[in-house]
N, C-alpha and C positions, 0 to 999 in steps of 0.2 A: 464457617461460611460454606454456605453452599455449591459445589459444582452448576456451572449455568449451562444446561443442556438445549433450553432453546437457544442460546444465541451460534448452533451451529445448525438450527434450520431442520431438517429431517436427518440428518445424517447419525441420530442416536432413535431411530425408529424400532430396530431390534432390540433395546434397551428397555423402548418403550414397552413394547408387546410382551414381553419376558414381565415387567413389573405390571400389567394387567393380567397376564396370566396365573402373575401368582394370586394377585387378588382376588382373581376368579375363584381360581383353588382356593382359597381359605376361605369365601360366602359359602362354596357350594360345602364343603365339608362341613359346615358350621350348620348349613341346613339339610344337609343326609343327617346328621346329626341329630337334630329335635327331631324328625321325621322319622326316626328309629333304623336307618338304611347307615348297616355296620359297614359297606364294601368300602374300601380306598377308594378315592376318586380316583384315584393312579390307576385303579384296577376293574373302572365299568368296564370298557370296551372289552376285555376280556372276559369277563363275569357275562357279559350279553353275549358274547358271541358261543362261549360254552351254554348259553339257554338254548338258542337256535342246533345246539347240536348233541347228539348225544353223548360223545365221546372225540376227542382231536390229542391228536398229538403237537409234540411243542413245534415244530416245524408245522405243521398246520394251522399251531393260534399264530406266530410269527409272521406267515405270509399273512395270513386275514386281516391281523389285524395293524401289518405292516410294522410291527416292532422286532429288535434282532432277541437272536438264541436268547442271548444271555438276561437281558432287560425280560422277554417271558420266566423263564426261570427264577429272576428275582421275586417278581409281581406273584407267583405262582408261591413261591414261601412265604410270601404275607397270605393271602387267601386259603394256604393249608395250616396255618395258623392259627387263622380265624375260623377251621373248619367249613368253607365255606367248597373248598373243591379235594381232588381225593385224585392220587395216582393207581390205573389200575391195570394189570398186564393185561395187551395185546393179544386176545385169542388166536391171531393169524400169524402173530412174531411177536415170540416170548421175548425177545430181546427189546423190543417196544414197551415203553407206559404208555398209556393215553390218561388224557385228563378228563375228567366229568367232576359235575356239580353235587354237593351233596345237596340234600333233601334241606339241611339248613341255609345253602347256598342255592339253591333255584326259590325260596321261600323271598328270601333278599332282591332277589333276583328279580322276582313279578312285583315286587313291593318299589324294585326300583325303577324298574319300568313305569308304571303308572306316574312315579316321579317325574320323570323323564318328559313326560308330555305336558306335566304343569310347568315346568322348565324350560322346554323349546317354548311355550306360550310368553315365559314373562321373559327371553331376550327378545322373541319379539316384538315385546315392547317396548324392550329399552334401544331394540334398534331405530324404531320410530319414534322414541323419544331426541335421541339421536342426530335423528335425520340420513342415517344412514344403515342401508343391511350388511354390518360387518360382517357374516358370514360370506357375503356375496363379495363384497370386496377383498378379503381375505383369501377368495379361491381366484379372484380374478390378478390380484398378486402374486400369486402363486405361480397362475399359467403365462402371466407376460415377465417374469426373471425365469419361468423355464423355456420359454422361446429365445429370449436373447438376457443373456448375465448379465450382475452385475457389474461384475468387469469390466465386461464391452461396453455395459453403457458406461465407466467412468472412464475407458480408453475411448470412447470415441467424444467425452462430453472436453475432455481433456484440449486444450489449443495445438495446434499442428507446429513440429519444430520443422524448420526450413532444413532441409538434406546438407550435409557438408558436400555434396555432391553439385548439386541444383546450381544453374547456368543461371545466371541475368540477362 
């Protein structure tokens, strides 16, 4: 028997989004895949933002690309793996790697790019299949739980207890 996740209304939305998200992840690898684009999908943003640059240090792809130390570090042992990117001393500060793309990893790179643009085309489509531009929702999600949390909205959605205090 199945767990009934509707019958508690929105309140398993993050469950929700998490089980799209993987679904996402396994369409899109599945078509990086026949389309011969070896990167992890874990690992575009990264892969694009080293195209864009010649050389970043990990503290560098980290802010960009908004993920911490350690998660780039990880993402970075798959990709030199795959020979795709290359650690290489700092001419300014020997104590520094910076990261860059190898020649088989900018190759993937422009290949995945072009991907990229058939792909923002067909969600959307599916968002207008839809009826809605999840992306824009999505950001617009985003920006009214970072103006006012969750929290406050379930403390303020919450019923008022009368004060052990309060006079009649």
């Amino acid at each position: 028997m199945q767990f009934e996740y509707d019958k508690y209304g929105s309140a398993f939305l993050d469950m929700r989004l998490h089980k799209l998200r993987i679904q996402i992840t396994d369409q899109m690898d599945l078509a990086f895949e026949t389309h011969g684009i070896d990167i992890p999908s874990t690992c575009i943003s990264l892969v694009l933002y080293l195209l864009e640059r010649p050389t970043a240090s990990i503290a560098q792809l980290a802010e960009g690309t908004n993920y911490s130390h350690q998660l780039i570090s990880q993402r970075l042992t798959q990709l030199e793996a795959l020979s795709f990117s290359k650690r290489v001393p700092d001419t300014r500060d020997r104590r520094r790697m910076l990261i860059t793309l190898t020649p088989v990893g900018i190759k993937q790179a422009r290949k995945l790019e072009k991907f990229l643009a058939v792909t923002s085309d067909v969600f959307d489509g599916i968002f207008e299949e839809i009826g809605i531009d999840l992306q824009a929702a999505v950001t617009a999600a985003r920006a009214a739980i970072s103006t006012r949390s969750i929290l406050n909205r379930i403390i303020d959605a919450q019923p008022q207890k009368p004060s052990k205090h309060a006079t009649s």
